[in-house]
C-alpha positions as CSV (number, residue, x, y, z in Angstrom):
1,X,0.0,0.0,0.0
2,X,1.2,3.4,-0.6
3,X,1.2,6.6,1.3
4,X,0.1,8.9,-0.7
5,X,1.3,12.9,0.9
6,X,-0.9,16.1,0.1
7,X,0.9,19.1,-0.1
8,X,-0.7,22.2,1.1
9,X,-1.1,25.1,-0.7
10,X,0.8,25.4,-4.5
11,X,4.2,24.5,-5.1
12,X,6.9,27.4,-5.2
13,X,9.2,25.9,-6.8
14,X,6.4,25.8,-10.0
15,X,5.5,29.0,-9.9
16,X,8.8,30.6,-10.0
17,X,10.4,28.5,-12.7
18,X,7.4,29.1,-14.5
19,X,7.5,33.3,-13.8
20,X,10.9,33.0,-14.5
21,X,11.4,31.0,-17.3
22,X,7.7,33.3,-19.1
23,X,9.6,36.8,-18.0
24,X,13.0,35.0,-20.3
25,X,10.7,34.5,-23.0
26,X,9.1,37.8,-22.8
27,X,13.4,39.3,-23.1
28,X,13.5,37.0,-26.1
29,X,10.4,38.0,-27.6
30,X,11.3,41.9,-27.5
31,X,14.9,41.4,-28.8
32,X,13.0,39.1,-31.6
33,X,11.2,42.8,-32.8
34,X,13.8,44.5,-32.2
35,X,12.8,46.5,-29.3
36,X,15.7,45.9,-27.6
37,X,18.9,44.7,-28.8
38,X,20.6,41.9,-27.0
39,X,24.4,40.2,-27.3
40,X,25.7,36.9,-26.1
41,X,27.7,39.4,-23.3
42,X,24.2,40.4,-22.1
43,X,22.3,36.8,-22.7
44,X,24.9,34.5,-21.2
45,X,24.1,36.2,-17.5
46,X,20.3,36.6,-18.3
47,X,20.2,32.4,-18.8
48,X,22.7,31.5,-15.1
49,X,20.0,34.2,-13.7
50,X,17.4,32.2,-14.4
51,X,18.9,29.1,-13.9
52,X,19.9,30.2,-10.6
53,X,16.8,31.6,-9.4
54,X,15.4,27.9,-10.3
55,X,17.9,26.0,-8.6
56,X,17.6,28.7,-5.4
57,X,13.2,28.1,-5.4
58,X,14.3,24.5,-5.7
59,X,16.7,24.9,-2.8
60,X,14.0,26.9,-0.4
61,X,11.2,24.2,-0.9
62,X,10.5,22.3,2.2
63,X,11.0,18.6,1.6
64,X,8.4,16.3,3.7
């Protein structure tokens, strides 16, 4: 038989890869249109940002 645990409440770590990962999108779109102009020297930190702000929500979850 398996336990089966509830969490309470939504998952963090969910909601900020996913506001995360929509507001990199959003960067990519506006350089895609050209409203803003983007290089690799201005990407290559953008992506360990998110990355890392993944990896810290993933870090901060409570693990039962």
């Amino acid at each position: 038989m398996q336990h089966v645990v509830r969490r309470e409440g939504p998952d963090r770590l969910l909601i900020v890869a996913g506001c995360v990962i929509a507001a990199f999108g959003v960067v990519l779109l506006l350089d895609r249109i050209d409203a803003i102009e983007l290089t690799f020297g201005s990407m290559a930190p953008m992506a360990f940002a998110v990355v890392g702000a993944v990896l810290l929500a993933a870090g901060l979850t409570r693990r039962e």
